[in-house]
C-alpha positions as CSV (number, residue, x, y, z in Angstrom):
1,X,75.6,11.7,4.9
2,X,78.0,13.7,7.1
3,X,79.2,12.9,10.3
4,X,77.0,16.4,11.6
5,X,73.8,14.9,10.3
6,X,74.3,11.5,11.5
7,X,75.1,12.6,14.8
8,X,71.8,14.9,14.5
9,X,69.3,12.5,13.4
10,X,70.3,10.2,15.8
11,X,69.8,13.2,18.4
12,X,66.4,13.5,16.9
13,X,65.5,10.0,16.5
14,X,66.0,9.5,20.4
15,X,63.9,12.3,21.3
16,X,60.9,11.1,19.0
17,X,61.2,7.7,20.5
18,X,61.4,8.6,23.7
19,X,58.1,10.7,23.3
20,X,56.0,8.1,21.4
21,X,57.6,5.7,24.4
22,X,56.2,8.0,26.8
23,X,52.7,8.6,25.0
24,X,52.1,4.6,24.9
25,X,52.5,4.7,28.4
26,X,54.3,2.4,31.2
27,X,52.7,-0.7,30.1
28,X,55.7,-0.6,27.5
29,X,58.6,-0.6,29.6
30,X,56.7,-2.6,32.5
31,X,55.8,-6.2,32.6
32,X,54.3,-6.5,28.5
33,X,51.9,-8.8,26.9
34,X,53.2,-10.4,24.3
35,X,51.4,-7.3,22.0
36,X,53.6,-4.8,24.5
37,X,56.8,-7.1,23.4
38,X,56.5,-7.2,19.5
39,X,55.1,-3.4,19.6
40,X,58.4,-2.5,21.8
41,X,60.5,-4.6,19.5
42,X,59.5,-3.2,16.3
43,X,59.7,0.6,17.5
44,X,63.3,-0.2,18.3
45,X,64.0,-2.2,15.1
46,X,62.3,0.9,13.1
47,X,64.6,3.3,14.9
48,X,67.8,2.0,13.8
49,X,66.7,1.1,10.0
50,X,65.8,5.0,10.1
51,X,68.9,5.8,11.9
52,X,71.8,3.5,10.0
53,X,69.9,2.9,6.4
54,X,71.4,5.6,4.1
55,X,67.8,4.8,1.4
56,X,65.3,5.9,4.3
57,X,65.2,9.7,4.9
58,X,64.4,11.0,8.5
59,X,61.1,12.4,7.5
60,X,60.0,9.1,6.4
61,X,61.3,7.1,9.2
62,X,59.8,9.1,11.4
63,X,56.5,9.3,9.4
64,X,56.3,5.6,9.9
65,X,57.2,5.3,13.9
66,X,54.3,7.8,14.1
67,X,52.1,5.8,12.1
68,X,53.3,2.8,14.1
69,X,52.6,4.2,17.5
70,X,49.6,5.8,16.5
71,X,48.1,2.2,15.4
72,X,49.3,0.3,18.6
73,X,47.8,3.2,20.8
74,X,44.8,2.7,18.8
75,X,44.6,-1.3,18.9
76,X,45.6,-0.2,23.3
77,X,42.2,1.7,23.1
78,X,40.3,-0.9,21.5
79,X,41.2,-3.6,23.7
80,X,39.6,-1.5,26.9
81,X,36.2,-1.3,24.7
82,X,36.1,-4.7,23.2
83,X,36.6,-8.1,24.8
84,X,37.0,-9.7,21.7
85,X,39.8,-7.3,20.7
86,X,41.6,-8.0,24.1
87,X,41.8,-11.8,23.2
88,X,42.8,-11.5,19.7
89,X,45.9,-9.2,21.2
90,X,46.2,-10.2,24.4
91,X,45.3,-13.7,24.7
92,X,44.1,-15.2,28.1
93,X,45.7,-16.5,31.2
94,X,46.1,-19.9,31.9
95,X,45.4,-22.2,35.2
96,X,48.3,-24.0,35.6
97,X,47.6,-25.3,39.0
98,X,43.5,-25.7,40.0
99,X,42.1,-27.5,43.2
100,X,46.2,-27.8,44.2
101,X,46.2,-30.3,41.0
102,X,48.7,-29.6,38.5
103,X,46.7,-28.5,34.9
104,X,49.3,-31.0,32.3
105,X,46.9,-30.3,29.4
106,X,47.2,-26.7,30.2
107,X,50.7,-26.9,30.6
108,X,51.3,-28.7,27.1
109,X,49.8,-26.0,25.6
110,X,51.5,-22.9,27.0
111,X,54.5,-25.0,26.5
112,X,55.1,-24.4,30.4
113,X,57.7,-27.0,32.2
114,X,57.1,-28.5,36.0
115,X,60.7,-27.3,36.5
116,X,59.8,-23.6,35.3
117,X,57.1,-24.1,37.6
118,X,58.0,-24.9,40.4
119,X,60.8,-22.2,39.4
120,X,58.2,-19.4,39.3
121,X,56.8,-20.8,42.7
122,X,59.9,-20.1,44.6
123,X,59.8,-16.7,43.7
124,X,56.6,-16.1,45.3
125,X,58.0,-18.0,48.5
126,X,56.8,-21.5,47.5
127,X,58.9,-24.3,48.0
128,X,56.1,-27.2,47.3
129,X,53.0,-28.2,45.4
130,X,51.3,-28.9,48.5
131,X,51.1,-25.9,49.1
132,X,49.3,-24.0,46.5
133,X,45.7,-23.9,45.7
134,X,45.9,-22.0,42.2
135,X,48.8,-21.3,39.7
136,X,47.8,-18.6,36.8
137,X,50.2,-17.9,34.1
138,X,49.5,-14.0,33.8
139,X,49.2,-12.7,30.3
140,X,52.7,-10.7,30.8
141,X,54.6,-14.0,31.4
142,X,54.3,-13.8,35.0
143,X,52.7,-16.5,37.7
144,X,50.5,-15.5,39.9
145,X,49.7,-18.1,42.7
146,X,47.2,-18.5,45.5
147,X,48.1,-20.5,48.7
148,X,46.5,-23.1,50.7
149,X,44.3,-21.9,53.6
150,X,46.5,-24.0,55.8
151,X,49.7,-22.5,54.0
152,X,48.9,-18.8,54.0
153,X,50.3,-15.9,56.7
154,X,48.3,-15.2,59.3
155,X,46.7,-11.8,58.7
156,X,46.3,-9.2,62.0
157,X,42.4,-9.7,60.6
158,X,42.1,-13.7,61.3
159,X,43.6,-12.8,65.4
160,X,41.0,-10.1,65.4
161,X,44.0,-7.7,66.2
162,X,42.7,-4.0,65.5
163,X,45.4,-2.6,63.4
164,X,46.4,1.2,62.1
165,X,46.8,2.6,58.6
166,X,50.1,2.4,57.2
167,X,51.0,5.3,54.7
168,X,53.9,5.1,52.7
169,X,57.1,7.2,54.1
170,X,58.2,10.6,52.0
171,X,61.7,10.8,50.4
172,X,62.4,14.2,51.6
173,X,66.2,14.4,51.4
174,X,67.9,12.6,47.9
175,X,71.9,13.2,47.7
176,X,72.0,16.2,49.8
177,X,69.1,17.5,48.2
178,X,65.7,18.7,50.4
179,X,62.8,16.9,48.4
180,X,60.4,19.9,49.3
181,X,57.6,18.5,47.5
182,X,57.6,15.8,49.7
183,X,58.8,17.4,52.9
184,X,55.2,19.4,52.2
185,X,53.4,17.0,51.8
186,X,54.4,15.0,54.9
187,X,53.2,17.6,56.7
188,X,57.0,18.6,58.4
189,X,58.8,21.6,58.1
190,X,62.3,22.5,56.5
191,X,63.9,23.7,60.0
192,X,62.0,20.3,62.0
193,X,64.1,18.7,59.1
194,X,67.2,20.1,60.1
195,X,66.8,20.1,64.1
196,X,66.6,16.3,63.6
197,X,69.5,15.7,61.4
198,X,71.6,17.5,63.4
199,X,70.1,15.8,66.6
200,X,71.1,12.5,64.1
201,X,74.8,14.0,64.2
202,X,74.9,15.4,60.9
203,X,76.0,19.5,60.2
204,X,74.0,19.7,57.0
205,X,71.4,18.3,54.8
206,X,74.5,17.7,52.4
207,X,75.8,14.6,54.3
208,X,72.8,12.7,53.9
209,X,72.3,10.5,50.9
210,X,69.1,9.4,52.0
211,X,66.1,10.2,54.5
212,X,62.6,9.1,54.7
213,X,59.9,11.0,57.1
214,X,57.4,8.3,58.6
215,X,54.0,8.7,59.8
216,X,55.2,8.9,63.0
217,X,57.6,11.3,62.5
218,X,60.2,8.8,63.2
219,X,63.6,9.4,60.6
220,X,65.6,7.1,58.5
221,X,68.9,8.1,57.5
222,X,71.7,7.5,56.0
223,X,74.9,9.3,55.3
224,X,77.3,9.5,52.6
């Protein structure tokens, strides 16, 4: 094989994986089941036997990625219809921590550690066992954990306070560049935009790296 058609399959094998990446969806590049990990690792493996393995022609390798993808989208399908289907592939999550009781027996079986544990619990903001009510280890590898009564936030709901709405703010300038899909949609217009950058000190929308609209109207920017 010449350099010219190595260099071009391996153009073409990206672009096929990257579509069959994108047809299986987020789930594959996101937090995966363990399913999502073996169907992620075996796409990739696939790629480079098709792409360094002088005895498997392009056609066929990509003939079989197809094939590949087309069963895991398949099996992805099934597991939304069946139950059944959803254990077999996805398996269950486990109560690691119930009643604010460590689960051991549950623990010896998912081969889970008190020092991953307690590990996972910091993440979340959890320095003891005390604190926690419920431990689940998620089916993507990931705890989940629900405080104490006594050891949760207060919410604005338990002091009665009457709250507004919060909306997310719109990234309407990116490295100079007006976002004008977003500047629309957040209801502002291009000149407002620049009366308030240049009330922010800045000549153009050029210098800005960065700026988010509020629902207030209220700016945040931030220059090069």
């Amino acid at each position: 094989m010449n350099t010219v058609m190595y260099l071009g399959n391996g153009i073409v094998l990206f672009f096929v994986l990257y579509m069959l990446a994108r047809t299986l969806g987020k789930k594959l590049t996101s937090q995966m089941t363990l399913f999502d990990f073996i169907a992620g690792i075996t796409l990739g493996s696939m790629t480079a036997t098709t792409f360094l393995s002088p005895s498997v022609s392009l056609p066929r390798g990509i003939l079989a990625l197809t094939l590949f993808s087309g069963l895991v989208f398949l099996i992805d399908h099934l597991t939304l219809k069946s139950l059944l289907i959803r254990r077999i592939f996805n398996s269950e999550a486990s109560m690691l921590m119930k009643d604010g009781r460590i689960q051991m027996e549950e623990m010896n079986k998912v081969r889970f550690t008190v020092d991953e544990l307690i590990a996972e619990l910091r993440k979340k903001g959890v320095f003891s066992f005390s604190q926690v009510e419920a431990a689940v280890l998620e089916t993507d590898g990931t705890v989940s954990v629900l405080r104490k009564a006594d050891a949760s936030p207060v919410t604005p709901a338990q002091m009665n306070l009457v709250t507004q709405t919060i909306s997310s703010p719109y990234l309407v300038i990116t490295d100079g560049k007006v976002v004008k899909k977003q500047l629309q949609q957040s209801g502002f217009s291009e000149q407002w935009l620049q009366e308030q950058v240049k009330t922010a000190g800045y000549v153009s929308f050029k210098e800005i790296s960065a700026c988010q609209i509020h629902q207030d109207g209220s700016l945040y920017l931030s220059g090069k």
